[in-house]
N, C-alpha and C positions, 0 to 999 in steps of 0.2 A: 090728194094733190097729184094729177097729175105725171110732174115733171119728175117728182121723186120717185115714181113706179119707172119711168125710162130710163132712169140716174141709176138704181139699184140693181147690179150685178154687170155695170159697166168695167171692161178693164181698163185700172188706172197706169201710164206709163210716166216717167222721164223723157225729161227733152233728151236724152243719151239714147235711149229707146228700153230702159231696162225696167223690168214691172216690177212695179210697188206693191199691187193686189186688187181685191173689183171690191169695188163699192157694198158696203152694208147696209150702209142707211143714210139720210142725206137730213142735217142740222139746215132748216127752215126760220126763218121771220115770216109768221103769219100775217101780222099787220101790214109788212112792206110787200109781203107776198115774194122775196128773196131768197137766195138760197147762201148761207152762210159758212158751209162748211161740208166736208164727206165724211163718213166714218168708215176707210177702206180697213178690211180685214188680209190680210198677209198669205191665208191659202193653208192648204195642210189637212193634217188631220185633226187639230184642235178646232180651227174653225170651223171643221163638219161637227165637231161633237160642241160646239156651244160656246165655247172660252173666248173670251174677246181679252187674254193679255197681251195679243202683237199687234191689237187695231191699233191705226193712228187716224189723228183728225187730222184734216188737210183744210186750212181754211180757202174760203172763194182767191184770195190774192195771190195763192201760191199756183191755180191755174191758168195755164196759155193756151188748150183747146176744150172744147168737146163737142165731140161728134162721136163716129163708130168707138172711139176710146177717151182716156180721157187725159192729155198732155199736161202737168206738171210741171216746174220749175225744178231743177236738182238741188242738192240742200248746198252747194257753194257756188248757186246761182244766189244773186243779190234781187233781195224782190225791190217791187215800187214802192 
């Protein structure tokens, strides 16, 4: 797919501008051909060494852009 090779190693932001972490891998609906979710990793030295205990999933509704990065809703913004 594609869209998930351009999605993966994007940096994700806050609408505050403060970074979340860049994309690991991006949760797909092949059927609908959708993109469901991201699995951003936090940065460091664990996620160079493989650990994914501080990834979080961000699902599609918590985002408001992507382009060069990838904008966010902050967690006491009220989503749709």
């Amino acid at each position: 797919m594609k869209i998930k090779e351009e999605m993966i190693g994007k940096e994700v932001v806050d609408v505050n501008a403060m970074i979340v972490g860049k994309v690991k891998d991006v949760e797909a609906n092949f059927e609908s051909k959708t993109i469901e979710a991201f699995l951003v990793g936090s940065g460091g030295i664990l996620e160079r060494l493989g650990s994914s205990k501080n990834d979080i999933v961000i699902p599609l509704r918590m985002v408001v852009a992507i382009g060069d990065k990838i904008i966010v809703k902050s967690e006491n913004q009220p989503s749709d």
